[in-house]
DOFI-854601 format. One line per field, with one value per residue (C-alpha): residue number from 0; chain; x, y, z. Coordinates in steps of 0.2 Angstrom, whole numbers, plus 5000, padded with zeros to 4 digits. Each point is the difference from the previous one (the first is absolute). Layout:
REM residues N
seq <- c(NUM / ...);
mol <- c(A / ...);
X <- c(X / ...);
Y <- c(Y / ...);
Z <- c(Z / ...);
//
This chain:
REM residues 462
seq <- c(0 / 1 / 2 / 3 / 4 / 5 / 6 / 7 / 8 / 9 / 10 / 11 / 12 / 13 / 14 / 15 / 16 / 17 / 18 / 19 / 20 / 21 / 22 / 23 / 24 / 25 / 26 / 27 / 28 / 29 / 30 / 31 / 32 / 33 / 34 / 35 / 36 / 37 / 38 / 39 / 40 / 41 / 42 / 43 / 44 / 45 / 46 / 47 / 48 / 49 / 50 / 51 / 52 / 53 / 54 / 55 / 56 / 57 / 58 / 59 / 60 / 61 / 62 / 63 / 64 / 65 / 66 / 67 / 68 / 69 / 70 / 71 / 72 / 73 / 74 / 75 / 76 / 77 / 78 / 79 / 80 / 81 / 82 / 83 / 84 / 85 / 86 / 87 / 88 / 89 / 90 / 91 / 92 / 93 / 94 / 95 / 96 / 97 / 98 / 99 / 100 / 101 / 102 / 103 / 104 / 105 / 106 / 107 / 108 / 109 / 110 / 111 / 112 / 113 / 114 / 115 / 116 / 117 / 118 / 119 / 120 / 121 / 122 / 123 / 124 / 125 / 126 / 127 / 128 / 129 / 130 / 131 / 132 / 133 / 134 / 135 / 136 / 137 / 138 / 139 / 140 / 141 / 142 / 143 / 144 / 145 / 146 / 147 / 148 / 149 / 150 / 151 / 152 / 153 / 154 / 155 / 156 / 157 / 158 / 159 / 160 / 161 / 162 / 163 / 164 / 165 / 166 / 167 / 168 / 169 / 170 / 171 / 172 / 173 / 174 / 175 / 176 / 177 / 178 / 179 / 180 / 181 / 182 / 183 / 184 / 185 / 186 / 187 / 188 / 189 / 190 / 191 / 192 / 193 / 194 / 195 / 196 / 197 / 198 / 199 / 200 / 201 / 202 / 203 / 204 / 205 / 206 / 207 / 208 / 209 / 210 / 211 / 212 / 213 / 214 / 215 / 216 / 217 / 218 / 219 / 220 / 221 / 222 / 223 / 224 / 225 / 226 / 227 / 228 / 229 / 230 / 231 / 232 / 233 / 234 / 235 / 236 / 237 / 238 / 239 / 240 / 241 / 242 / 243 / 244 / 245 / 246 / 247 / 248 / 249 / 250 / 251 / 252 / 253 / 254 / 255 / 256 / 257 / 258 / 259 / 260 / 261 / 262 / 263 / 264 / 265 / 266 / 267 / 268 / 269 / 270 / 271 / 272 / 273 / 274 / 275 / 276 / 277 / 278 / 279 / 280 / 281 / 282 / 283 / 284 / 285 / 286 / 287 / 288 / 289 / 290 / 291 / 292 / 293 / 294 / 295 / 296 / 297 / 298 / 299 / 300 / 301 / 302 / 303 / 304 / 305 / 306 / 307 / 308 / 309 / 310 / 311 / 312 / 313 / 314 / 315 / 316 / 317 / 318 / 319 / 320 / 321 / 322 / 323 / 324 / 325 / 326 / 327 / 328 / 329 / 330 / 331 / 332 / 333 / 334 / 335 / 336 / 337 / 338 / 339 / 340 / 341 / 342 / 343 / 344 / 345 / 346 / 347 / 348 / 349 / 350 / 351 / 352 / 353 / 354 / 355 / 356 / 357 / 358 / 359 / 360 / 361 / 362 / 363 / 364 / 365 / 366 / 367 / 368 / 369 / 370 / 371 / 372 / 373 / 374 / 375 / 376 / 377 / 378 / 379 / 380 / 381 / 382 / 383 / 384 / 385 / 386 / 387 / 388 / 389 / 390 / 391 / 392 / 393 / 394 / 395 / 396 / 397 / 398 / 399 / 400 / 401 / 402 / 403 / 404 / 405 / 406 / 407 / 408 / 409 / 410 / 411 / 412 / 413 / 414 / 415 / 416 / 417 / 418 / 419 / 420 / 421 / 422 / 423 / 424 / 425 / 426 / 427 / 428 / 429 / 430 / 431 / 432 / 433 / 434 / 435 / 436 / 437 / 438 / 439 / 440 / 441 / 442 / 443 / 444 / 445 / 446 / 447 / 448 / 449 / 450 / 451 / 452 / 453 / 454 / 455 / 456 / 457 / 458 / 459 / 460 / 461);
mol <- c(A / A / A / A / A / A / A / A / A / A / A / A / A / A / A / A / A / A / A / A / A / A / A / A / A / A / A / A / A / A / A / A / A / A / A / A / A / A / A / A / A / A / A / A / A / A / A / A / A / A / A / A / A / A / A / A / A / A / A / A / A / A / A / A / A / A / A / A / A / A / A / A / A / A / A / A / A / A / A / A / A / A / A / A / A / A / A / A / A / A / A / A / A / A / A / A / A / A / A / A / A / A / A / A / A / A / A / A / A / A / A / A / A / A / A / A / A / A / A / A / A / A / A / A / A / A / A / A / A / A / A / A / A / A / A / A / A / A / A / A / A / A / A / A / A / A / A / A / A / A / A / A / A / A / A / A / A / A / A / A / A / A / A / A / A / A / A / A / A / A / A / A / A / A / A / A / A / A / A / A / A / A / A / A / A / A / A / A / A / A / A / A / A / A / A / A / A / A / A / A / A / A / A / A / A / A / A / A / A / A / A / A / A / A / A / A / A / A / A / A / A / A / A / A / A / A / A / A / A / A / A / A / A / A / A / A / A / A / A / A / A / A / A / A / A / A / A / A / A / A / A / A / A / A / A / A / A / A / A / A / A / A / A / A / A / A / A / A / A / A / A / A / A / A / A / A / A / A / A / A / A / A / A / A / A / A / A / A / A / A / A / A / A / A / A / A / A / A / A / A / A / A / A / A / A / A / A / A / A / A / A / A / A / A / A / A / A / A / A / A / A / A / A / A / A / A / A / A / A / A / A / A / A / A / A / A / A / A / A / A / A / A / A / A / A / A / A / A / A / A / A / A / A / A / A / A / A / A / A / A / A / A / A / A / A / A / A / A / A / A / A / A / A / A / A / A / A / A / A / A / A / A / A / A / A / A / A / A / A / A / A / A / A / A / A / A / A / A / A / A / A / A / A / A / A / A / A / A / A / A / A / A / A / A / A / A / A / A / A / A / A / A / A / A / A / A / A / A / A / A / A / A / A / A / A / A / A / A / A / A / A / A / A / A / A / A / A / A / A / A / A / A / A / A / A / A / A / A / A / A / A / A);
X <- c(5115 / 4983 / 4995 / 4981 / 5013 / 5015 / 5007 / 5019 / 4987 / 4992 / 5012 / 5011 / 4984 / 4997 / 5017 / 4999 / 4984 / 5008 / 5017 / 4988 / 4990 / 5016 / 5008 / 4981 / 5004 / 5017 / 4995 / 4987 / 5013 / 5011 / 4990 / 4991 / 5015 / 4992 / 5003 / 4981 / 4987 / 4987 / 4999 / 5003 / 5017 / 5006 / 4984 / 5009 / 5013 / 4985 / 4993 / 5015 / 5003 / 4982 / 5003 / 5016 / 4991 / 4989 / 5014 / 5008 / 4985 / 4994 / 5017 / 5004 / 4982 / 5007 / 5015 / 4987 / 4990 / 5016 / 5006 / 4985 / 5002 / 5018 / 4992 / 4986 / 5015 / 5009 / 4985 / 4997 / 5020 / 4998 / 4984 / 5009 / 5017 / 4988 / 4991 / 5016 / 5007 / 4984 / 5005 / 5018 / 4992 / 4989 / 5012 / 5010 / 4988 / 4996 / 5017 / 4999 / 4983 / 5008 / 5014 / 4994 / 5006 / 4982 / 4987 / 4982 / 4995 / 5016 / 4995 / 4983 / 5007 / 5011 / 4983 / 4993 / 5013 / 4999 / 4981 / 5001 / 5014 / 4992 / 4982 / 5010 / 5007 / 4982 / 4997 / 5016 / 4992 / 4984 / 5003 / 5015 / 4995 / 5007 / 4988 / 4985 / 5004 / 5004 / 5015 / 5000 / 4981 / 5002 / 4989 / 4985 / 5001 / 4998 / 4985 / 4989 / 5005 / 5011 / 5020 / 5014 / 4993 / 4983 / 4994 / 4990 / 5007 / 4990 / 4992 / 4993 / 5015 / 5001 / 5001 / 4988 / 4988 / 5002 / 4995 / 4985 / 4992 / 5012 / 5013 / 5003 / 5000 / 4999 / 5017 / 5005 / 5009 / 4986 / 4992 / 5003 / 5012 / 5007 / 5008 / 4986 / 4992 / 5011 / 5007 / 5017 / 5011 / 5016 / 5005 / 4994 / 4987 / 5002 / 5014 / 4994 / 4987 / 4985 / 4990 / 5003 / 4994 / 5007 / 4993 / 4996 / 4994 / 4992 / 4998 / 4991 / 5009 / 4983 / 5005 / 5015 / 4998 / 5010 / 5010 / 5016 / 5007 / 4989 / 5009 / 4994 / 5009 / 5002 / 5006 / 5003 / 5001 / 5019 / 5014 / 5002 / 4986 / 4993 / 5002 / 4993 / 4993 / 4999 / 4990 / 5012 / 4998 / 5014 / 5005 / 5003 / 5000 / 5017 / 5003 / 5012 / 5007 / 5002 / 5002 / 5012 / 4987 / 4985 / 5003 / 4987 / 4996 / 4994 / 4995 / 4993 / 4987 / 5001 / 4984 / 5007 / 5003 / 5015 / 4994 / 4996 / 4981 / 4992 / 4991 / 4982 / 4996 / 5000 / 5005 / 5014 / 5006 / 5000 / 5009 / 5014 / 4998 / 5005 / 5012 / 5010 / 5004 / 5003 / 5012 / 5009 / 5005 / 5017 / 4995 / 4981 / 4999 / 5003 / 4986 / 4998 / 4989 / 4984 / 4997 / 4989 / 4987 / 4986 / 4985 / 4992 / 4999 / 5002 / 5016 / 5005 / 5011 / 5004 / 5013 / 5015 / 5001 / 4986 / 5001 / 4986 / 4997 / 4988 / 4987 / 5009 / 5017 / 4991 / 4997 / 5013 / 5001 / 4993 / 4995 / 4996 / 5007 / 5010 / 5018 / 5003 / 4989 / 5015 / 5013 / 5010 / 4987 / 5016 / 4997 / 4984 / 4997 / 4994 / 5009 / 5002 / 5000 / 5015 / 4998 / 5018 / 4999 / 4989 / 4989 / 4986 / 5007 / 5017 / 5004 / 5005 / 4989 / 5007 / 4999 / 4998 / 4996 / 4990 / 5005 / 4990 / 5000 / 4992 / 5010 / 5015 / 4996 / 5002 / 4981 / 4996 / 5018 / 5000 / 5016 / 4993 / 5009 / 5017 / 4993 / 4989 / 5018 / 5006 / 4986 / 5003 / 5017 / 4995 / 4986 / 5010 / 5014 / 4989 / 4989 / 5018 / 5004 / 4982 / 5004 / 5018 / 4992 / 4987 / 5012 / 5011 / 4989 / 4994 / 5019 / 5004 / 4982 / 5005 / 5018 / 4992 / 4988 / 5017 / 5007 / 4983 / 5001 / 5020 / 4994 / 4986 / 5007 / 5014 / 4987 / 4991 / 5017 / 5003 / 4984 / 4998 / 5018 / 4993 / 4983 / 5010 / 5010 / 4983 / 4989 / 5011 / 5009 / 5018 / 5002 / 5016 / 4995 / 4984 / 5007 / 5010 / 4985 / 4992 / 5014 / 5001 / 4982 / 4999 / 5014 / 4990 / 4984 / 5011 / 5003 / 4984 / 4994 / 5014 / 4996 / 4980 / 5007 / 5010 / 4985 / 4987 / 5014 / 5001 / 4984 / 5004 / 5013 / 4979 / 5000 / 5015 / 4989 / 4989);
Y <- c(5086 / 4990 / 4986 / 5003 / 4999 / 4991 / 5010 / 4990 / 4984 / 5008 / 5007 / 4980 / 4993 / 5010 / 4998 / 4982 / 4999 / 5007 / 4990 / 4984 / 5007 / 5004 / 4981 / 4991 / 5011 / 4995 / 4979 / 5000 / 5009 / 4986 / 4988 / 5004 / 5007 / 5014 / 5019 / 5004 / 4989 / 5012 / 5018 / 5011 / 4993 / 5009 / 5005 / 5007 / 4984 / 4989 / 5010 / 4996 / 4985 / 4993 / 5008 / 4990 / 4985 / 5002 / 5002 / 4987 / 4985 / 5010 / 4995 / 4984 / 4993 / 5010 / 4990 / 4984 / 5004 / 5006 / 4984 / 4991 / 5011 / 4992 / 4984 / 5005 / 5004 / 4984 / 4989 / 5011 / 4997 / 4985 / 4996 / 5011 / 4990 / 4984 / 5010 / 5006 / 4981 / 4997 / 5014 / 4993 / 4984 / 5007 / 5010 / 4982 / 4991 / 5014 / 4999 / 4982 / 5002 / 5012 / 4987 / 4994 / 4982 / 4997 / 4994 / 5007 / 4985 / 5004 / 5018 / 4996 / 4989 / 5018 / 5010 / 4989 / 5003 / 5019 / 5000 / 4992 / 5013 / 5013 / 4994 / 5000 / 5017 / 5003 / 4989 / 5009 / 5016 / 4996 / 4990 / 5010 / 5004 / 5007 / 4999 / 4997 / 5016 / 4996 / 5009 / 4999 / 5004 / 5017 / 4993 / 4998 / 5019 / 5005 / 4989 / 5011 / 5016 / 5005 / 5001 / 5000 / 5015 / 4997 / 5016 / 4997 / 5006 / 5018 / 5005 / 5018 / 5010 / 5016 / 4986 / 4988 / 5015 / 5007 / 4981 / 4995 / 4986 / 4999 / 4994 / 4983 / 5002 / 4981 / 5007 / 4980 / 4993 / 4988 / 5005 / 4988 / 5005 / 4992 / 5007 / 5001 / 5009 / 5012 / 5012 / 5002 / 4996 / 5004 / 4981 / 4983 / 4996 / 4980 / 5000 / 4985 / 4992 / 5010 / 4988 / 5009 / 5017 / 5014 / 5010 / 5018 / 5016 / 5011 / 5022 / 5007 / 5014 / 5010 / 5012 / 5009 / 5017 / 5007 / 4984 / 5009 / 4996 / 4985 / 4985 / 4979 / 4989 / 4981 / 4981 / 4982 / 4985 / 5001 / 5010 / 5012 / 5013 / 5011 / 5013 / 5017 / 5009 / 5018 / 5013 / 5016 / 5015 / 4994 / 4990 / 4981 / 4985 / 4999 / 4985 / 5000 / 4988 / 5006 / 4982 / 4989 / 4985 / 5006 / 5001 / 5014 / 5011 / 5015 / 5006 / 5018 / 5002 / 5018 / 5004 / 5010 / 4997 / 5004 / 5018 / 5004 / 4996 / 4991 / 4981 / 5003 / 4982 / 4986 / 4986 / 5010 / 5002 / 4980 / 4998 / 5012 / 4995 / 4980 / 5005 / 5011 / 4985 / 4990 / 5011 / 5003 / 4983 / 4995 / 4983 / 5001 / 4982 / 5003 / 4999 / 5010 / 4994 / 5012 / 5003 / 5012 / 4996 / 5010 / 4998 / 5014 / 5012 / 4989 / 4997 / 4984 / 4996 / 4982 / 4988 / 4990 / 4986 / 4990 / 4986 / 4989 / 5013 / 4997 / 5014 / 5004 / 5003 / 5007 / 5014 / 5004 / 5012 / 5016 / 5014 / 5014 / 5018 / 4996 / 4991 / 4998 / 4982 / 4996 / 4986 / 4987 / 4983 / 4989 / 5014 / 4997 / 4990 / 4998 / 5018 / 4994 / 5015 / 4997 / 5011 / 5001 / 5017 / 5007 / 5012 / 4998 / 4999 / 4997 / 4983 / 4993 / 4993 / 4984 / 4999 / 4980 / 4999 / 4990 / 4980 / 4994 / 4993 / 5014 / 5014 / 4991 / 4999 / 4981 / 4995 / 4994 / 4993 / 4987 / 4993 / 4986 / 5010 / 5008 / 5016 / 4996 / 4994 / 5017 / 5011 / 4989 / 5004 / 5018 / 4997 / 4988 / 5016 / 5014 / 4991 / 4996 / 5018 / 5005 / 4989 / 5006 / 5018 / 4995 / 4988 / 5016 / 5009 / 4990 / 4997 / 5018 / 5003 / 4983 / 5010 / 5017 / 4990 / 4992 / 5018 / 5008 / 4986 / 5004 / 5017 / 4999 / 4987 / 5014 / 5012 / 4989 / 4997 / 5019 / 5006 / 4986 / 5006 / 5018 / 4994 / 4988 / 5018 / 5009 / 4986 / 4985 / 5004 / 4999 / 4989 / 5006 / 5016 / 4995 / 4988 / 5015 / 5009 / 4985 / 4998 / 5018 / 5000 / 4985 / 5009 / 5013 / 4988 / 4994 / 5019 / 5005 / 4988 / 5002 / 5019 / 4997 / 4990 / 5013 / 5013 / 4989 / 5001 / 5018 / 5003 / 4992 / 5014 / 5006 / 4986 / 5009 / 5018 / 4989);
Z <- c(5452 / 4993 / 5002 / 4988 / 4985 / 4996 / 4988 / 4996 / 5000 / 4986 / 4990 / 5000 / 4997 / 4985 / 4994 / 5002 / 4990 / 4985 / 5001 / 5000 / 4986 / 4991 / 5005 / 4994 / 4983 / 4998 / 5007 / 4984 / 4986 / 5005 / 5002 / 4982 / 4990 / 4997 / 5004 / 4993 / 5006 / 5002 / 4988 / 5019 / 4998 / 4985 / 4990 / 4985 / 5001 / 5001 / 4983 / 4989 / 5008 / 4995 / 4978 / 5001 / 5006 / 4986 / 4990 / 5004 / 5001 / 4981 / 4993 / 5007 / 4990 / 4985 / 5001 / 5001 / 4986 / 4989 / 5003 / 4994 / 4985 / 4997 / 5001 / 4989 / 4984 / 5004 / 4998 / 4983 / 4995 / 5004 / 4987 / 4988 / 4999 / 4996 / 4986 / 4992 / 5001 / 4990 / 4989 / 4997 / 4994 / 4991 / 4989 / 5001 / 4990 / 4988 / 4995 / 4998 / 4989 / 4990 / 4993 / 4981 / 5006 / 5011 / 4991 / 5002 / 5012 / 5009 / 5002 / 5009 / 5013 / 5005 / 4998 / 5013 / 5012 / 4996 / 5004 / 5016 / 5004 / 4997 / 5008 / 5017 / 4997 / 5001 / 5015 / 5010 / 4998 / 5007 / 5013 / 5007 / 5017 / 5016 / 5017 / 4984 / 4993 / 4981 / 4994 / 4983 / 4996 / 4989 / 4986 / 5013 / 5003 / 4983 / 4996 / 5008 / 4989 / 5012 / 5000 / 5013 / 5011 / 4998 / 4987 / 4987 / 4982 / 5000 / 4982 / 5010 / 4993 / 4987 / 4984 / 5003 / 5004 / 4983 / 4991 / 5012 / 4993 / 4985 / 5011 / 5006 / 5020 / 5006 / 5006 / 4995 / 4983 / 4996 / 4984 / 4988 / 4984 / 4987 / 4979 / 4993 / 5011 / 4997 / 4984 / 5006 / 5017 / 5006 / 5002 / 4993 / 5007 / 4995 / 5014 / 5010 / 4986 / 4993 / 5010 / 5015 / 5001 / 5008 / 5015 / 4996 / 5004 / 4987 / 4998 / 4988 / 4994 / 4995 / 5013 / 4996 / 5009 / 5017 / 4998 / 5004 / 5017 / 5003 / 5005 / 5000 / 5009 / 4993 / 5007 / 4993 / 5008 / 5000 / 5008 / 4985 / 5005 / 5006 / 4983 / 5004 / 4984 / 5001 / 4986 / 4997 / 4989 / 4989 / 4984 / 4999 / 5012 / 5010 / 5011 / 5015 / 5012 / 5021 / 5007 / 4992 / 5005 / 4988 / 4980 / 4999 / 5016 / 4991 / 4984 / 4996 / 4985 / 4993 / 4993 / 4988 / 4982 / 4990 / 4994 / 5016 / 4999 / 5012 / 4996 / 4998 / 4992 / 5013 / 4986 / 4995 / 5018 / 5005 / 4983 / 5002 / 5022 / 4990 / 4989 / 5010 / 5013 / 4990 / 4991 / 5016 / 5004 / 4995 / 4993 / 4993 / 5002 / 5019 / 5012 / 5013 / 5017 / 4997 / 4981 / 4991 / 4984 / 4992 / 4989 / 4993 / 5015 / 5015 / 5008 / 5009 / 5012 / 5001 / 5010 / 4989 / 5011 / 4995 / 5008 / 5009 / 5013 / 5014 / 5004 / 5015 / 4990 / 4985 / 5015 / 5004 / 4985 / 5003 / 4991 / 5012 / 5007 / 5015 / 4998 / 5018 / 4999 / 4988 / 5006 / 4989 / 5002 / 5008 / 5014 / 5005 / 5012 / 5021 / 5009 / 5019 / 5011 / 5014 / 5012 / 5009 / 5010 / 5016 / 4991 / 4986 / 4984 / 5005 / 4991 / 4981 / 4988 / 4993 / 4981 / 4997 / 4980 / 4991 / 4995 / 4985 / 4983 / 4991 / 5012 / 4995 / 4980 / 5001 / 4998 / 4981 / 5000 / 4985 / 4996 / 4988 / 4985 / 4998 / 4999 / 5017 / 5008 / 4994 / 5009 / 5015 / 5001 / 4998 / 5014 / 5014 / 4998 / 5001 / 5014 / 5011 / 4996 / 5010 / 5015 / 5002 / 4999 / 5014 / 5011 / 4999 / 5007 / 5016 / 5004 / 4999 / 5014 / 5009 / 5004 / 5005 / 5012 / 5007 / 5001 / 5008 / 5013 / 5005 / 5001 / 5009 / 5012 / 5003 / 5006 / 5010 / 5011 / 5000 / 5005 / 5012 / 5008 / 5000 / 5009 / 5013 / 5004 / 5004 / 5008 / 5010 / 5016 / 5002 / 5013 / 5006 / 5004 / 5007 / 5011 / 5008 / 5002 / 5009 / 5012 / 5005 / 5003 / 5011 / 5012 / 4999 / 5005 / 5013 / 5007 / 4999 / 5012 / 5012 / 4999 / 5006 / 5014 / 5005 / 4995 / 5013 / 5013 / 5001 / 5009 / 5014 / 5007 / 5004 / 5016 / 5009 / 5000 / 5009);
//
């Protein structure tokens, strides 16, 4: 027997220690509902617990700023469906101007109404808005020479190299062009009044070596383009048709001539270039959306629809090597990045479209004659056409915002599930815990009474 060491005092005292260590543990799992409250609880648990987390806050803004999105095409809808009740009335009164039975005076009271219409088709597509973002400003971006994904048209290519300076590279329909400027064209260039000039671009065909495999790439103002020309080592012009949406997407130029020789005089190539289109359209008195004329050795390239076209509009036609800058005109417009997911670059790009008269083929609208009512039938049509296209559109993006939210919502409630199963405390089994430690407190102390008790057997030695 000692009595320098109490070693059963010791060893209850230790134990008691950690069962009060392990009861303080359990007391603040309970108390926090959490199993990890510090990473020594469950280092590697705390790890993925923390990536979920992430996972989980990322998605649930996603799920904001999607919503914001949906909000964003119903305030576009909505602008849309007042345009295309415009459009409906337009196309109403065209019909009426077109009846023989209204008298000239009778027919300007109807203009008035149609130019006040189309005035706030203009005013609806510029003062569209959602948190002062405009939505409907897609002519804006191209009136810096820019177009839908902010290139420039390039003129550095294989063809333009070839020409230098005997090629137009403003990139921009803008040069000035009217019959008789010109020898021969592939169209009537009196479509809209010879008062008007077309916009153009011109090639001097001076230069006709290693054309072959050289490619151009040409736009209009209109929906019709871009036509891709292409140089081959072969005979004739053909002209095909990809997209059912573009009257003319491609046309290959053989520079060969029948006898198998190639074209060594430049005015005879732009003549047989003219005559061969227009030898290949089905009705010569068809005009297609880009058109081609020449004069001696200098090839133009030149846009139907002449109508009063802004400078910004007029570029809208391009005459360049890259087609990727391409997209119908109705499609241009503001592209709103929504950005629904967790990571960068995980989100949609909201395609809004562009509201405006000329966009919409409505500006210049006269129906003061019959044959004016008759184009304004043809415009208020085609332009109602355009807006279902684009209303099509945002309703079919409004419902895959709507789906990315149910989806994301769902993963938010799974991963959430999975994260509560490695981070919160079950309470039930916790609770057992705690009980069996505080009888275990409870023994402890009675055991270190006992302990400091059993020293005293020293006294009766004495």
């Amino acid at each position: 027997m000692v009595i320098r060491h109490n070693i059963l005092a010791i060893n209850a005292g230790r134990q008691f220690g950690i069962n009060r260590n392990n009861k303080a543990d359990s007391m603040e799992k309970l108390s926090s509902g959490y199993r990890i409250n510090r990473a020594a609880d469950d280092a590697a648990g705390l790890s993925i617990s923390e990536k979920m987390r992430r996972q989980i806050r990322g998605l649930k803004k996603g799920v904001e700023n999607t919503q914001e999105g949906i909000s964003v095409c119903q305030v576009a809808d909505g602008a849309l469906a007042e345009v295309s009740d415009i459009l409906q009335r337009m196309s109403e009164l065209s019909i009426k101007a077109a009846n023989g039975t209204n008298t000239h005076e009778d027919r300007e009271y109807i203009q008035q109404e149609i130019g006040q219409l189309i005035e706030e088709v203009d005013r609806i597509g510029s003062t569209t808005t959602f948190n002062e973002i405009k939505l409907f400003d897609g002519m804006e971006s191209f009136g810096t020479g820019t177009i839908i994904n902010g290139l420039k048209p390039s003129t550095d290519g294989k063809f333009f190299q070839l020409f230098g300076d005997s090629i137009s590279k403003t990139g921009y329909m803008n040069e000035p062009l009217n019959s008789s400027d010109v020898t021969a064209s592939t169209s009537f260039m009196h479509f809209n009044g010879p008062d008007k000039p077309h916009v153009s671009v011109h090639i001097d065909m001076s230069v006709l070596n290693d054309l072959i495999d050289t490619t151009f790439f040409v736009n209009c103002c209109t929906d019709c383009c871009p036509t891709t020309v292409v140089f081959t080592d072969s005979v004739g012009v053909n002209v095909s048709t990809t997209d059912p949406d573009i009257v003319m997407d491609k046309i290959e130029i053989g520079l060969k001539k029948a006898d198998g020789t190639y074209y060594n005089n430049a005015e005879d190539f732009c003549r047989y270039i003219v005559d061969s289109l227009q030898g290949a359209k089905v009705d010569p008195t068809e005009s297609h959306n880009v058109e081609f004329a020449y004069k001696g050795s200098t090839l133009y390239l030149y846009d139907i629809n002449n109508f009063d076209w802004a400078q910004d509009e007029k570029e809208l036609a391009y005459f360049c090597d890259s087609k990727e800058i391409y997209r119908p005109i109705e499609d241009a417009g503001k592209k709103i990045w929504i950005h629904s997911g967790v990571e960068a670059g995980e989100g949609i790009w909201l395609e809004i479209g562009n509201v405006s008269a000329a966009s919409l083929g409505i500006k210049g609208v006269n129906v003061s004659t019959v044959d004016g009512a008759g184009v304004g039938i043809d415009a208020s049509k085609e332009a109602l056409r355009r807006i279902m296209v684009t209303r099509s559109r945002i309703g079919a993006q409004q419902n895959r915002l709507e789906h990315t939210v149910a989806n994301e919502e769902n993963i938010v409630e799974n991963i959430t599930a999975a994260e509560s199963r490695i981070r919160d405390t079950d309470v039930a089994r916790e609770m057992v815990r705690l009980s069996n430690l505080a009888i275990l407190e409870q023994a402890g102390i009675s055991m270190m009474t006992q302990a400091n008790q059993s020293n005293q057997g020293v006294l009766s030695l004495l």
